[in-house]
KOLGU-4560 file (N, C-alpha, C; in nm, 3 decimals, padded with zeros to 5 digits):
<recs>
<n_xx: 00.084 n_yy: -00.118 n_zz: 00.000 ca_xx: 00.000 ca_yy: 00.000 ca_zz: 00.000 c_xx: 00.088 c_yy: 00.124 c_zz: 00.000 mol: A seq: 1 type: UNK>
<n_xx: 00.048 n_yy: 00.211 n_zz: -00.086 ca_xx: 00.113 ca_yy: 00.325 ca_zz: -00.104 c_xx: 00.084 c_yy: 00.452 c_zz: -00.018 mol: A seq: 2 type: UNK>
<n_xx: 00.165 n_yy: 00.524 n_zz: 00.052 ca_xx: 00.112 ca_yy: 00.627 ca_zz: 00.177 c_xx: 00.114 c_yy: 00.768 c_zz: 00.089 mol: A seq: 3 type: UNK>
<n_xx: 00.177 n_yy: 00.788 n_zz: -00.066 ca_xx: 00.149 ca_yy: 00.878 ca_zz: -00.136 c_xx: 00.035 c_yy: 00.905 c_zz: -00.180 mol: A seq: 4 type: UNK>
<n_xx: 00.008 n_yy: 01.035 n_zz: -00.193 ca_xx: -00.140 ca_yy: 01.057 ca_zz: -00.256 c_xx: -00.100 c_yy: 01.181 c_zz: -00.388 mol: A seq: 5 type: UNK>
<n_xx: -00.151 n_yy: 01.092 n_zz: -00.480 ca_xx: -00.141 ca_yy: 01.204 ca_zz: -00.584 c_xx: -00.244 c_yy: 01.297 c_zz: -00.586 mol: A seq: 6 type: UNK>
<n_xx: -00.148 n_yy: 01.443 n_zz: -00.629 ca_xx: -00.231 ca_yy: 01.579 ca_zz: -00.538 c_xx: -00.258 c_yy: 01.634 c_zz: -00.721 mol: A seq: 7 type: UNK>
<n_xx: -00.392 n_yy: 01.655 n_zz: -00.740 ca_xx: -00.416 ca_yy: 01.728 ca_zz: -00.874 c_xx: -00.387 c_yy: 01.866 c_zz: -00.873 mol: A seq: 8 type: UNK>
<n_xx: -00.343 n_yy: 01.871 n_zz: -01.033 ca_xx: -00.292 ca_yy: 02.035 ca_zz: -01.089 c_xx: -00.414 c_yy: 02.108 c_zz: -01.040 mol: A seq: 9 type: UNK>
<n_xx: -00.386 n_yy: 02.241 n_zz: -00.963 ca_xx: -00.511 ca_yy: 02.360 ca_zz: -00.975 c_xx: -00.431 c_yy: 02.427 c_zz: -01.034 mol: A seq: 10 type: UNK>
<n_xx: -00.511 n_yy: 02.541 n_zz: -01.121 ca_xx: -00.429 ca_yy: 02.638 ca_zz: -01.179 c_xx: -00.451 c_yy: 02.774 c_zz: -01.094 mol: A seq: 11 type: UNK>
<n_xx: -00.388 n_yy: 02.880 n_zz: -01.081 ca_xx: -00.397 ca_yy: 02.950 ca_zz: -01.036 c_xx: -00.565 c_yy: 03.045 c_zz: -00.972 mol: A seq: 12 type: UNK>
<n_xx: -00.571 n_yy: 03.010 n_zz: -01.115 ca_xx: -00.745 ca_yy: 03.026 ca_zz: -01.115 c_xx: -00.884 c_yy: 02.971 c_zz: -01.011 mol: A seq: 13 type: UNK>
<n_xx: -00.827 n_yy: 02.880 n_zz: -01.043 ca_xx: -00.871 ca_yy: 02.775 ca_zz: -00.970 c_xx: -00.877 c_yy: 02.758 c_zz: -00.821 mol: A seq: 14 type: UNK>
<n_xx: -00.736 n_yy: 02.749 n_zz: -00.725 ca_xx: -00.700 ca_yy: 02.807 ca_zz: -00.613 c_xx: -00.817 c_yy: 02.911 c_zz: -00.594 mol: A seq: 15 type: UNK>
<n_xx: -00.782 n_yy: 03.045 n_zz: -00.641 ca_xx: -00.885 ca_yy: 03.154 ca_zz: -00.598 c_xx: -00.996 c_yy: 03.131 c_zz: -00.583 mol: A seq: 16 type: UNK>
<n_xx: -01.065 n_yy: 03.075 n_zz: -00.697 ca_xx: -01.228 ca_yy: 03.016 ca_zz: -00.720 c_xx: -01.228 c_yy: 02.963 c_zz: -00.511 mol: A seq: 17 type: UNK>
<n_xx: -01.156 n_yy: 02.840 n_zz: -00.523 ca_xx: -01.198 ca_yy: 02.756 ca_zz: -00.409 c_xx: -01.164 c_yy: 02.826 c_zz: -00.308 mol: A seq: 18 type: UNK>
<n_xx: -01.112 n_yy: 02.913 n_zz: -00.255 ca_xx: -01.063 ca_yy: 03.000 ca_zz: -00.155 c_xx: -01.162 c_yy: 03.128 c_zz: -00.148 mol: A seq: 19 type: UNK>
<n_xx: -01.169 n_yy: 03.176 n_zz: -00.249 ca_xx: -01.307 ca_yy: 03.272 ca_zz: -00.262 c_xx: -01.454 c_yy: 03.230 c_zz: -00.177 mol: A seq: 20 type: UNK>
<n_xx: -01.434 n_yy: 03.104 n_zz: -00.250 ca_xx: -01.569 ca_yy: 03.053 ca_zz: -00.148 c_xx: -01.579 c_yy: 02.995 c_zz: -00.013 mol: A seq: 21 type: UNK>
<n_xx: -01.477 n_yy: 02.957 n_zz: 00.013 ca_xx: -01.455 ca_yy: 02.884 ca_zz: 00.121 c_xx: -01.447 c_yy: 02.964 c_zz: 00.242 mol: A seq: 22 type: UNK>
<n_xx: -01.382 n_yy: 03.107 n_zz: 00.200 ca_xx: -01.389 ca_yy: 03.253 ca_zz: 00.325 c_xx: -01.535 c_yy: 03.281 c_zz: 00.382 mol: A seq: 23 type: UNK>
<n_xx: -01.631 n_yy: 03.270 n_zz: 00.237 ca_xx: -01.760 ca_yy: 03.312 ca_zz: 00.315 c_xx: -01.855 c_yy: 03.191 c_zz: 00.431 mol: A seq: 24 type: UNK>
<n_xx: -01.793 n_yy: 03.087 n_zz: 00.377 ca_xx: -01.850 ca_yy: 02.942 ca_zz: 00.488 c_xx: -01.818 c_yy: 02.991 c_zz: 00.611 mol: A seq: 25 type: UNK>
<n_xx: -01.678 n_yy: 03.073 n_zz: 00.662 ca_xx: -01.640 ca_yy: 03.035 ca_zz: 00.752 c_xx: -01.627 c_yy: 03.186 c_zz: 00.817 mol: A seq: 26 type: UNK>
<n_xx: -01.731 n_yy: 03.246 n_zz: 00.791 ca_xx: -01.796 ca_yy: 03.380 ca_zz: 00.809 c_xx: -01.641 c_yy: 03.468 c_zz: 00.814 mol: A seq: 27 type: UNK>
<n_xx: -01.535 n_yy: 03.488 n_zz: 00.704 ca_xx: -01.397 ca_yy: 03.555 ca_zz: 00.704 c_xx: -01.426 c_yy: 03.627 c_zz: 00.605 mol: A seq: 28 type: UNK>
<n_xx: -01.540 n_yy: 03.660 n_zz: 00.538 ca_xx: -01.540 ca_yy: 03.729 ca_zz: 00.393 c_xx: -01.505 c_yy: 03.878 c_zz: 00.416 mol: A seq: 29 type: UNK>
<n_xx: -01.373 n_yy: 03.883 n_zz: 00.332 ca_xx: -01.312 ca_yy: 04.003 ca_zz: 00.272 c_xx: -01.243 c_yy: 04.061 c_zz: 00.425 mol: A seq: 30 type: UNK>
<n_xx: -01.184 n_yy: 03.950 n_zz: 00.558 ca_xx: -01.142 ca_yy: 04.037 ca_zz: 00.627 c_xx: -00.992 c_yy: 04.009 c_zz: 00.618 mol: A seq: 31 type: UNK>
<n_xx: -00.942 n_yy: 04.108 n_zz: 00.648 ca_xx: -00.834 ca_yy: 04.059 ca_zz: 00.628 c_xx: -00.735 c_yy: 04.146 c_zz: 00.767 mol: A seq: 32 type: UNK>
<n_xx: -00.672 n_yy: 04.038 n_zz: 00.838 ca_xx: -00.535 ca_yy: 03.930 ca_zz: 00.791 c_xx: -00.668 c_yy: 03.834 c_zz: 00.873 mol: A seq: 33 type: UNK>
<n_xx: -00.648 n_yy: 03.740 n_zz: 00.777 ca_xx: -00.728 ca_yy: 03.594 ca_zz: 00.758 c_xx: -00.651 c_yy: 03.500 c_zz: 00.875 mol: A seq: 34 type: UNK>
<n_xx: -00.753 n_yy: 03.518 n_zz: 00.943 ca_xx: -00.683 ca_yy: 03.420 ca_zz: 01.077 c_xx: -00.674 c_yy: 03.204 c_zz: 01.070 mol: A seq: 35 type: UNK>
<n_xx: -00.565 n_yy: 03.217 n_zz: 00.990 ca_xx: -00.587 ca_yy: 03.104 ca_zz: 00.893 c_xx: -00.541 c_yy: 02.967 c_zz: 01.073 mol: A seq: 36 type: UNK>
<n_xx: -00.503 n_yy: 02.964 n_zz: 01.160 ca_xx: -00.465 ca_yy: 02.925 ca_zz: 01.249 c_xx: -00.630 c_yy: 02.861 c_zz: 01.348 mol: A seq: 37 type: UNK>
<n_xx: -00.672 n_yy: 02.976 n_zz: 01.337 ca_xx: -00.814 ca_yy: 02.962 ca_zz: 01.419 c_xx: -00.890 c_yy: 02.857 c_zz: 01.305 mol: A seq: 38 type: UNK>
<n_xx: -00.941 n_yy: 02.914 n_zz: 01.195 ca_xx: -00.980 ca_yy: 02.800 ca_zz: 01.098 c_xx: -00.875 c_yy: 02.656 c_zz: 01.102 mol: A seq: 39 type: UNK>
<n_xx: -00.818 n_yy: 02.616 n_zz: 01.018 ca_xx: -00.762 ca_yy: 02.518 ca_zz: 01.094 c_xx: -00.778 c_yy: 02.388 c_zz: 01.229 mol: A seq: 40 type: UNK>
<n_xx: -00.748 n_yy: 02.509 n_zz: 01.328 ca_xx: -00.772 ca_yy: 02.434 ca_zz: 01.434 c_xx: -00.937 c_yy: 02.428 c_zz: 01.485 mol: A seq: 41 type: UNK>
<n_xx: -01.049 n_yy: 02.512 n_zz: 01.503 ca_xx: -01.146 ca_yy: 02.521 ca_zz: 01.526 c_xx: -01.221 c_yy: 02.450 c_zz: 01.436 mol: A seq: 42 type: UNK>
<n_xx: -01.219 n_yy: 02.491 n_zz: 01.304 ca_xx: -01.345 ca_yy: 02.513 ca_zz: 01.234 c_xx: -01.253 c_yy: 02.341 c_zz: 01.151 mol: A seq: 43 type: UNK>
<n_xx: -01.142 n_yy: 02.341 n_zz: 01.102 ca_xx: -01.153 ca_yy: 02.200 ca_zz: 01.050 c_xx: -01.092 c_yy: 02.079 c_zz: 01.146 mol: A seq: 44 type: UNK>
<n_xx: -01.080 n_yy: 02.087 n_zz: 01.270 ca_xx: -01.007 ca_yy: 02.016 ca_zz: 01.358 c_xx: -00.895 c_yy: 01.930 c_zz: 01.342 mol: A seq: 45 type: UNK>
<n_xx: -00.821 n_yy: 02.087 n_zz: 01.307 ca_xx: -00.647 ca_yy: 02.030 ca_zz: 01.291 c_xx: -00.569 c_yy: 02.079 c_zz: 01.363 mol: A seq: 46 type: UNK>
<n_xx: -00.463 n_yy: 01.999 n_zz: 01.403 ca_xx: -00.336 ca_yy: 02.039 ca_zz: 01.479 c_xx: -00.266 c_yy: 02.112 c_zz: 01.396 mol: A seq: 47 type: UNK>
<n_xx: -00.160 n_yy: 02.188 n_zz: 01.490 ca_xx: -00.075 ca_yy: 02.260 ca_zz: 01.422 c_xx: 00.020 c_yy: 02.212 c_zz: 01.546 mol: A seq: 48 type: UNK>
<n_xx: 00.136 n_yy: 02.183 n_zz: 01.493 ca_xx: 00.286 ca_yy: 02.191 ca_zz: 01.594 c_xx: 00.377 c_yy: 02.217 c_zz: 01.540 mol: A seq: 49 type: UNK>
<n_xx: 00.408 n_yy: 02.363 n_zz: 01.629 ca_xx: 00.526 ca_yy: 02.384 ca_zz: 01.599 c_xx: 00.695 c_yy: 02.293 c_zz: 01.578 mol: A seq: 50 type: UNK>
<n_xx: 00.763 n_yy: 02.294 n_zz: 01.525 ca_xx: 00.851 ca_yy: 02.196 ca_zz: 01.547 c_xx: 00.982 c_yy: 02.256 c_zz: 01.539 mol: A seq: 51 type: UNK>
<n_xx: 01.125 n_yy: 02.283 n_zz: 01.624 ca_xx: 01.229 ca_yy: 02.361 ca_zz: 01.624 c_xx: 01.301 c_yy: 02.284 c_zz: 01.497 mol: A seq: 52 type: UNK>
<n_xx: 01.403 n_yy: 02.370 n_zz: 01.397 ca_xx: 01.484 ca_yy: 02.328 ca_zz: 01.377 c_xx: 01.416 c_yy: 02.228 c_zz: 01.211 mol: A seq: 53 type: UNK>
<n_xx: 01.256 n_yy: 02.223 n_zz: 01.184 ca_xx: 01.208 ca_yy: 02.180 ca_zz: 01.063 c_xx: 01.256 c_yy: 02.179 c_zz: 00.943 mol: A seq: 54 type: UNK>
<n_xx: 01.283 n_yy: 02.313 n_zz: 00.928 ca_xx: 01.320 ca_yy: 02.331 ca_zz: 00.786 c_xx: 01.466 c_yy: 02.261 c_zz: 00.792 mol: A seq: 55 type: UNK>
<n_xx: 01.545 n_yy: 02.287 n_zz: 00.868 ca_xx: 01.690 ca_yy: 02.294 ca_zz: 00.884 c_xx: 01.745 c_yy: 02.125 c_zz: 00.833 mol: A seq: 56 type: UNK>
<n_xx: 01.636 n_yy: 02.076 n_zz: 00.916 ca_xx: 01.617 ca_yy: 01.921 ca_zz: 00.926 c_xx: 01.582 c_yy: 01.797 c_zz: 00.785 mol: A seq: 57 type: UNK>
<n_xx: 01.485 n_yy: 01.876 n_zz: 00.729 ca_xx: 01.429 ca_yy: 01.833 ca_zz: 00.650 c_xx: 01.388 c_yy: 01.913 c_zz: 00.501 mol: A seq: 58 type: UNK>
<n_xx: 01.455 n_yy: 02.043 n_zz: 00.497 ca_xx: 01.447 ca_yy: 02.097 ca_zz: 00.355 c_xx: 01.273 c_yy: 02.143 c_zz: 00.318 mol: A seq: 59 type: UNK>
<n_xx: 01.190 n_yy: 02.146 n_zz: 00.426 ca_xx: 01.073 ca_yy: 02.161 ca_zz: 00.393 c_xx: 00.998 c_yy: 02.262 c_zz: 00.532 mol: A seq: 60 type: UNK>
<n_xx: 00.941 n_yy: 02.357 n_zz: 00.493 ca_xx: 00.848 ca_yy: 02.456 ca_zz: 00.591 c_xx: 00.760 c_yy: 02.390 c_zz: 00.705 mol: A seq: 61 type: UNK>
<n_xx: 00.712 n_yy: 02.314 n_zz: 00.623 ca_xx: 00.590 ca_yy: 02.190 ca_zz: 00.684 c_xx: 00.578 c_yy: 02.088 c_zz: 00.605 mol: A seq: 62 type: UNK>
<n_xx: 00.473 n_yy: 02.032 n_zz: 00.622 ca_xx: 00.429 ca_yy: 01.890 ca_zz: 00.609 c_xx: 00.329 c_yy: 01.875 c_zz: 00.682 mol: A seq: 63 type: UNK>
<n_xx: 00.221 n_yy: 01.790 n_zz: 00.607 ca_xx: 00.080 ca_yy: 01.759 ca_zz: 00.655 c_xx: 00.124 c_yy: 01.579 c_zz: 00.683 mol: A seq: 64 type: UNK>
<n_xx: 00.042 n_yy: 01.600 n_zz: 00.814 ca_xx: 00.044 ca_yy: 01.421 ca_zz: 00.837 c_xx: -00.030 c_yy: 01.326 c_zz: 00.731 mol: A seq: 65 type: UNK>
<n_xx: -00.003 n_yy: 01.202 n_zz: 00.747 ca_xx: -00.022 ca_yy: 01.119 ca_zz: 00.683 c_xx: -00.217 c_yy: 01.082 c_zz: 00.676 mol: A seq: 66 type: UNK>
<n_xx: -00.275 n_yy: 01.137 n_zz: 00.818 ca_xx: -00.398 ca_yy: 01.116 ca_zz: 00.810 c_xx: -00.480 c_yy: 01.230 c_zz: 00.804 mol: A seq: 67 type: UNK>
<n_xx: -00.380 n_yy: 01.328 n_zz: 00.729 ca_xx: -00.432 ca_yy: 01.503 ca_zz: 00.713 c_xx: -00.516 c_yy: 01.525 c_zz: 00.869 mol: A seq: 68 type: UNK>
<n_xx: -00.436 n_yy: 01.539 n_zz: 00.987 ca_xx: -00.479 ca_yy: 01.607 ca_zz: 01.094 c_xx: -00.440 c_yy: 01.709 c_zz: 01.182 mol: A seq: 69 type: UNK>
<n_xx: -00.322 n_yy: 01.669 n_zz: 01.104 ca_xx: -00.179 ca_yy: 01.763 ca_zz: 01.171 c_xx: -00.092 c_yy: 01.827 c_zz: 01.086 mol: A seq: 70 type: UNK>
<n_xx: -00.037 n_yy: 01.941 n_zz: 01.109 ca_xx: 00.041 ca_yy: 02.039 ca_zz: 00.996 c_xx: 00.147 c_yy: 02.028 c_zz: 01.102 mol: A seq: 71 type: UNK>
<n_xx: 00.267 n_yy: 01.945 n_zz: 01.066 ca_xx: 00.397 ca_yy: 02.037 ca_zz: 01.107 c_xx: 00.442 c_yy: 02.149 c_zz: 01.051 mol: A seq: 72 type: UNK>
<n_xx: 00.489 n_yy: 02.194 n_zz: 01.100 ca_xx: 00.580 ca_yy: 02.331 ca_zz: 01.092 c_xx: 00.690 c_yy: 02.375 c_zz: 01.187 mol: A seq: 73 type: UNK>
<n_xx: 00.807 n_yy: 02.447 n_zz: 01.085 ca_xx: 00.931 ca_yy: 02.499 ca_zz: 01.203 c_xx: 00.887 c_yy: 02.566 c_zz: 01.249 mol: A seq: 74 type: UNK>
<n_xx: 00.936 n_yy: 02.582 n_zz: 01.377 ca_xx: 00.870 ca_yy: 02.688 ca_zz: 01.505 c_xx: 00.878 c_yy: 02.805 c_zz: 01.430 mol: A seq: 75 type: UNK>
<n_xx: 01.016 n_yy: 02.884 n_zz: 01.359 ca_xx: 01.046 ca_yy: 02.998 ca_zz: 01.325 c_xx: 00.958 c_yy: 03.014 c_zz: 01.218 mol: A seq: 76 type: UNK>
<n_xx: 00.968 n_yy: 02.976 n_zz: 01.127 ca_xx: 00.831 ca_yy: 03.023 ca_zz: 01.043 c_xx: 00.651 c_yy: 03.027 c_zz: 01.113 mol: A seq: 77 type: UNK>
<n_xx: 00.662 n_yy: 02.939 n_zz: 01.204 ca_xx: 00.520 ca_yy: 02.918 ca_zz: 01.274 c_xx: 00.514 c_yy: 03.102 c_zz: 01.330 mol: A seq: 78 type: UNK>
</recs>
């Protein structure tokens, strides 16, 4: 069994479309700075952990767990 998941092309366009709509679900329409942390954790019940030393470690900002519940991230960018 394969733990990869192939992730489909959006085009730029596209992105916006789904992000456009997705602000007004989550009563954020047009505010901005988009408290993307609170969504996340509240509204889709995900972790976030910080992690020291991430990028340094592993060449990457973050990384989503394997059962999309958890976002690592280096502390310093967090």
């Amino acid at each position: 069994m394969s733990l990869l998941r192939k992730v489909p092309y959006l085009s730029y366009e596209q992105i916006g479309e789904i992000s456009y709509n997705f602000l007004p679900e989550h009563g954020l329409e047009k505010q901005i700075p988009i408290d993307i942390e609170s969504i996340l954790e509240f509204d889709l019940g995900m972790g976030i952990i910080p992690i020291p030393g991430f990028q340094q470690n592993h060449s990457v900002e973050g990384s989503l767990s394997i059962d999309t519940k958890t976002i690592y991230v280096d502390e310093y960018v967090f």
